[in-house]
C-alpha positions as CSV (number, residue, x, y, z in Angstrom):
1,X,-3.4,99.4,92.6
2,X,0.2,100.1,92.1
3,X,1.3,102.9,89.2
4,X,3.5,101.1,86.5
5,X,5.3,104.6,86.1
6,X,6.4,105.9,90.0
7,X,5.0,102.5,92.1
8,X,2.3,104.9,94.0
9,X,-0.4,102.6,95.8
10,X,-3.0,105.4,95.2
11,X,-5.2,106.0,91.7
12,X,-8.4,106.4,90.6
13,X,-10.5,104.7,87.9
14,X,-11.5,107.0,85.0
15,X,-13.3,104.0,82.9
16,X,-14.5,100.5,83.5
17,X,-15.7,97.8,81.0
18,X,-16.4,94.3,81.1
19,X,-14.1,92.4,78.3
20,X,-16.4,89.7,76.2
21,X,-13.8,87.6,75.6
22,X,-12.1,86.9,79.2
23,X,-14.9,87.9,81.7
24,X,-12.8,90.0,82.8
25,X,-13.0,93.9,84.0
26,X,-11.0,96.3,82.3
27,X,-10.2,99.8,84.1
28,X,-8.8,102.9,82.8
29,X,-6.9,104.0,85.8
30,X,-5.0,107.5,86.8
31,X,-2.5,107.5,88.9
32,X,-2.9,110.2,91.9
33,X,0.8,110.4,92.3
34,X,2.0,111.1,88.7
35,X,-0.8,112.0,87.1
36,X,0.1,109.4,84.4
37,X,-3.1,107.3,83.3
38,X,-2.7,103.4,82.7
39,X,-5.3,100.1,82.1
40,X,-5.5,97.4,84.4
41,X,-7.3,93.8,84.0
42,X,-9.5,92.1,86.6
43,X,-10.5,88.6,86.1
44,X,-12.5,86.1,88.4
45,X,-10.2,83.5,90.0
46,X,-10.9,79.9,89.9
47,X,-10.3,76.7,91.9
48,X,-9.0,74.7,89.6
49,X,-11.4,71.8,89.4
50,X,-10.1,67.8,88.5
51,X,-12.3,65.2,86.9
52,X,-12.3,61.9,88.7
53,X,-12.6,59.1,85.2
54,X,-14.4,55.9,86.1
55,X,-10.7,54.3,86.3
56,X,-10.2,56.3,89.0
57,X,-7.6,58.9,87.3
58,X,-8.1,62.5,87.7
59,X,-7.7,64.9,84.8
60,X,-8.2,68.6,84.9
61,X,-11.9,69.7,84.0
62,X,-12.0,70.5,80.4
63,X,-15.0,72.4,78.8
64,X,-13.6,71.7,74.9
65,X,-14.2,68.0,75.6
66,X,-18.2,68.6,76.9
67,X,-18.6,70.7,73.8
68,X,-16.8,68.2,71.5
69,X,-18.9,65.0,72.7
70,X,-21.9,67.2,72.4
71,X,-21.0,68.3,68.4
72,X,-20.9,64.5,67.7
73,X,-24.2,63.9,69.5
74,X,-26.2,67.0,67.8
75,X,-24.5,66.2,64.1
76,X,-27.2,66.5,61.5
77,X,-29.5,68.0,64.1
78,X,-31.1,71.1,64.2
79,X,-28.9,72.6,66.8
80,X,-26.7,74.8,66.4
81,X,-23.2,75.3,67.7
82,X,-24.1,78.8,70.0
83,X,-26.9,76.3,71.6
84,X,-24.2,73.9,72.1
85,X,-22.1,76.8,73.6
86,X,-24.8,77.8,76.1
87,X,-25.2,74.3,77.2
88,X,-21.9,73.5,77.8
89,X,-21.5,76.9,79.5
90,X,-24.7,76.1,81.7
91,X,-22.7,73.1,82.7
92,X,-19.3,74.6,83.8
93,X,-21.0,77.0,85.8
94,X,-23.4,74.8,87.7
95,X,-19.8,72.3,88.2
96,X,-18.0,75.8,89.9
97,X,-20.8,77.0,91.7
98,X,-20.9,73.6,93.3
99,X,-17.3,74.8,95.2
100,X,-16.2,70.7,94.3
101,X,-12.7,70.8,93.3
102,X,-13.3,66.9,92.2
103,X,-16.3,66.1,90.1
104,X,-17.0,62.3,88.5
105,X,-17.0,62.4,85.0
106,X,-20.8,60.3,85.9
107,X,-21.9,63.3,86.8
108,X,-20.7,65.2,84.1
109,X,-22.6,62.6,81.5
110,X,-25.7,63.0,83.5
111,X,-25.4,66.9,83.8
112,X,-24.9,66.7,79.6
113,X,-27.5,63.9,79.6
114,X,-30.1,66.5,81.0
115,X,-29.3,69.5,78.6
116,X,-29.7,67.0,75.7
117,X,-32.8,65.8,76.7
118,X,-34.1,69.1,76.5
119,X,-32.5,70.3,73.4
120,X,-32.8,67.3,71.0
121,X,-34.3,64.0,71.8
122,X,-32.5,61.9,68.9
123,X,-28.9,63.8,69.9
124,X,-29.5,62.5,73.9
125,X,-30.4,59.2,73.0
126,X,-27.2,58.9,70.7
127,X,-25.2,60.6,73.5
128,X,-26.9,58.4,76.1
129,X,-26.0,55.3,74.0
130,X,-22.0,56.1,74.1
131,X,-21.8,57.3,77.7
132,X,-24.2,54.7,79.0
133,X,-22.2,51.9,76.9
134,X,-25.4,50.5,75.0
135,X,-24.1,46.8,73.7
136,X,-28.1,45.9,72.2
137,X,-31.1,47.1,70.9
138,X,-32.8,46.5,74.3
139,X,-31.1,48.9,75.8
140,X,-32.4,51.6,73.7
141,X,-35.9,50.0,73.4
142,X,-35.5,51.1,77.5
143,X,-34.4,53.8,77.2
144,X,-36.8,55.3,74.5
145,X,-39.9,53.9,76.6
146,X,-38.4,56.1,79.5
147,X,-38.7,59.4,77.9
């Protein structure tokens, strides 16, 4: 790591903490040339990762909107937004550990579909009945004798 203050290559780290907020690494660093101490960040980089629509568009992967369509499926439910967090959380880490740098937002639905199912029955069928496009009763007669 290069010193800020004289541009030596060589330090040592005094401190290290992970930051909540970032997942990042903070590290207290000295400097071996100078002697002058200074902080550094180190963060995980990641492939950026595009959603293929059912139009065939791409958009860039977005965890706000998973968490936003699951608020409106859990509303009046007894589950609570830091559940919602973790599931949605759950999600974007399966979708990066899967090394896709394209994803179908099917498979999305299906990965929220799952974590609903297990949370709240009443907030996957109401999320099932947007994302699978339900135009009658009979389609949620189905789907409630599935479960």
């Amino acid at each position: 790591m290069k010193c800020v203050y004289c541009g030596s290559e060589e330090s040592k780290v005094l401190d290290s903490r992970s930051t909540d907020e970032t997942n990042s690494i903070r590290r207290r660093r000295e400097c071996l040339g100078c002697g002058r101490r200074f902080t550094t960040y180190e963060t995980v980089e990641t492939v950026p990762i595009l959603v293929v629509k059912k139009d065939g568009s791409r958009q860039p992967f977005n965890i706000e909107k998973i968490k936003c369509g699951m608020i409106k499926a859990c509303e009046k439910r007894p589950v609570s937004i830091s559940q919602i967090d973790a599931m949605a959380d759950d999600i974007e880490k399966q979708i990066q550990n899967s090394l896709k740098q394209e994803i179908s937002s099917q498979e999305i639905g299906e990965m929220i579909m799952a974590k609903l199912k297990n949370a709240d029955e009443i907030a996957y069928v109401r999320f099932a009945s947007v994302y699978r496009q339900f135009k009658d009763v009979t389609n949620f007669i189905k789907l409630i004798t599935e479960m």
